[in-house]
C-alpha positions in Angstrom: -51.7 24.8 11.9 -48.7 25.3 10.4 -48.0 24.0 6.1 -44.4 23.6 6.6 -43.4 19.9 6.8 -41.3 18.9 9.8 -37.5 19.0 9.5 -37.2 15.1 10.1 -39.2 14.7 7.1 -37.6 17.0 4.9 -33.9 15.3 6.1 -35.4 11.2 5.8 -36.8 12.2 2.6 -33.4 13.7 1.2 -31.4 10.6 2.4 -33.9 8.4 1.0 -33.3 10.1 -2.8 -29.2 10.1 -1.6 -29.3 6.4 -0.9 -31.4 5.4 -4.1 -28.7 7.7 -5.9 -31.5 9.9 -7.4 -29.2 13.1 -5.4 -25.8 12.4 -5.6 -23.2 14.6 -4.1 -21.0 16.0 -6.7 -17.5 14.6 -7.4 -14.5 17.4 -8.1 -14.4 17.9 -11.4 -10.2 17.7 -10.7 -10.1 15.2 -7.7 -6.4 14.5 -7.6 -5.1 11.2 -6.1 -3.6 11.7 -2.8 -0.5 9.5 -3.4 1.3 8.4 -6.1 0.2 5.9 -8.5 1.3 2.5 -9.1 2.8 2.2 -12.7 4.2 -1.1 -12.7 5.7 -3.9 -10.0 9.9 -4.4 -10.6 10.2 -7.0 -8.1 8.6 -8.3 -4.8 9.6 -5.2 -3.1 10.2 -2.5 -6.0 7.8 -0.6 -8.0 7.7 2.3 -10.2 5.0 5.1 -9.2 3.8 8.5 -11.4 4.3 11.0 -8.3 1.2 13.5 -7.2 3.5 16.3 -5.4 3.3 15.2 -1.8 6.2 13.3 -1.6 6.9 12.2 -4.9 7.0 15.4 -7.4 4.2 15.4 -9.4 4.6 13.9 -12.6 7.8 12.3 -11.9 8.2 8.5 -12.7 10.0 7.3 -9.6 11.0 3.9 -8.4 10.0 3.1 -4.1 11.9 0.6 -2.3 9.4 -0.9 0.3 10.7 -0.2 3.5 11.8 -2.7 6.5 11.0 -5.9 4.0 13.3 -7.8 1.7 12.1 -10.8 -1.2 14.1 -13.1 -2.8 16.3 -11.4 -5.7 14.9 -12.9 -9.2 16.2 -16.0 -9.7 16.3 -17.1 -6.5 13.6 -19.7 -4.6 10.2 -17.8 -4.0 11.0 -14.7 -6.2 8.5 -15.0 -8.7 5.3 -15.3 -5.8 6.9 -12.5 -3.9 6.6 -10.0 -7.2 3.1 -11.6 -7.9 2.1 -11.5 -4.5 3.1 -7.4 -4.8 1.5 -7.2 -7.8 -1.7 -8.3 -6.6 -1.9 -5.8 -3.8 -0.5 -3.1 -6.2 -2.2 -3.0 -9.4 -0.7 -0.7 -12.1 -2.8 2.6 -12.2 -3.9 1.9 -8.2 -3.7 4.9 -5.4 -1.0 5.0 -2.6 -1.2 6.1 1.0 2.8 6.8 1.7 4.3 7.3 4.7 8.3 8.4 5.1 10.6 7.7 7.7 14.1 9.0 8.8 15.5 8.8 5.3 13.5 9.9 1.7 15.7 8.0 -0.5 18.6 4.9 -0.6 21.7 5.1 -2.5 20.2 4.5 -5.7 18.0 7.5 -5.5 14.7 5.3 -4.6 12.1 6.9 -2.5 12.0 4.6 0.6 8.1 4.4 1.4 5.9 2.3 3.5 2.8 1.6 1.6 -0.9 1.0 1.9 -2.8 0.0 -0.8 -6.3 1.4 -1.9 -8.0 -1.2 0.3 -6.1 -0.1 3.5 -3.6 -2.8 3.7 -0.2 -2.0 5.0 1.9 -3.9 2.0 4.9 -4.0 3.4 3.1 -5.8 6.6 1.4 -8.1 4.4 4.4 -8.8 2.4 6.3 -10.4 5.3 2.9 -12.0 7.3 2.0 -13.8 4.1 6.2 -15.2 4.2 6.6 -13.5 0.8 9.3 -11.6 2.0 11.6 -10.9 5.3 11.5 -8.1 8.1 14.9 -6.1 7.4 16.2 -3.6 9.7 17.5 -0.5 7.3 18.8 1.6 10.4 17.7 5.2 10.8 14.3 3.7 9.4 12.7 1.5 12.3 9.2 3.7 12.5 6.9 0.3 12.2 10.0 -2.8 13.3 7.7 -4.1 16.4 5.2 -4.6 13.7 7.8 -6.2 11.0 9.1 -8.2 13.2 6.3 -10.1 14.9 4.5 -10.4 10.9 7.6 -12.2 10.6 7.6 -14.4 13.5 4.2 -15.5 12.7 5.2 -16.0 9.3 7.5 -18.4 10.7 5.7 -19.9 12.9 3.1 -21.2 10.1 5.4 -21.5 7.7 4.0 -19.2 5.4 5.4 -18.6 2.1 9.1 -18.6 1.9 9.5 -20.0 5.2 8.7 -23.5 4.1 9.2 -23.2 0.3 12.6 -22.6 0.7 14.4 -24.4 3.5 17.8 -23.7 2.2 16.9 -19.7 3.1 16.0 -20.1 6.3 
């Protein structure tokens, strides 16, 4: 009879020390992010990110402009929920999954982004399901309006968010 163990064993018994953490895989020692990082919330659909080189250079401070999606300017009636609603779902220091469209940057020389957050959630989605902002069509840059524009129907629908907090901006 043979004194080598059985593979099986060998394998349960090395996923039994993995699970109890006793053999953890090692972590790069340089494990960059993959997207940029959030550095702070302007407004409800604004933020300034620290780029990591895939679309936003690395190291460069930048400012995204959420795309498809507009919240009320500040001042005006649900402003303040709509930047502390994005501020919720995009901590400062938090990981970005970016996607582009037709058009890398506006007029003003923001990077026009959709965004998902380090939980998976599509923001700019979230933003307008949730009625803290509306579905805007910025023409060349319809990649995800089907899904814009029934978040915002719902949002309607329920009267979520802006939709029955501020009657006058229906």
């Amino acid at each position: 009879m043979s004194s080598r163990r059985p593979r099986t064993t060998v394998v349960a018994s090395a996923a039994a020390l993995l699970g109890l953490g006793v053999l953890a895989p090692a972590a790069p020692a340089t494990a960059a992010p993959h997207g940029p990082v959030v550095i702070r919330v302007v407004d409800g659909d604004t933020l300034e990110v620290r780029g990591t080189g895939r679309i936003v250079p690395e190291g460069t401070v930048a400012r995204v402009r959420l795309l498809e999606i507009d919240t009320p300017e500040r001042g005006a009636c649900y402003s303040r929920e709509a930047t502390a609603r994005t501020a919720r779902l995009l901590p400062p220091g938090s990981i970005l999954r970016t996607e582009i469209d037709v058009e890398l940057k506006d007029r003003y020389g923001r990077y026009l982004l959709y965004v998902w957050n380090e939980s998976g959630v599509f923001v700019n989605e979230s933003l307008v399901r949730s009625g803290h902002a509306k579905a805007v069509l910025y023409e060349p840059n319809d990649k995800h309006w089907k899904t814009m524009s029934a978040a915002e129907s719902a949002a309607r629908r329920s009267g979520a968010g802006l939709w029955s907090a501020c009657p006058a901006g229906r």
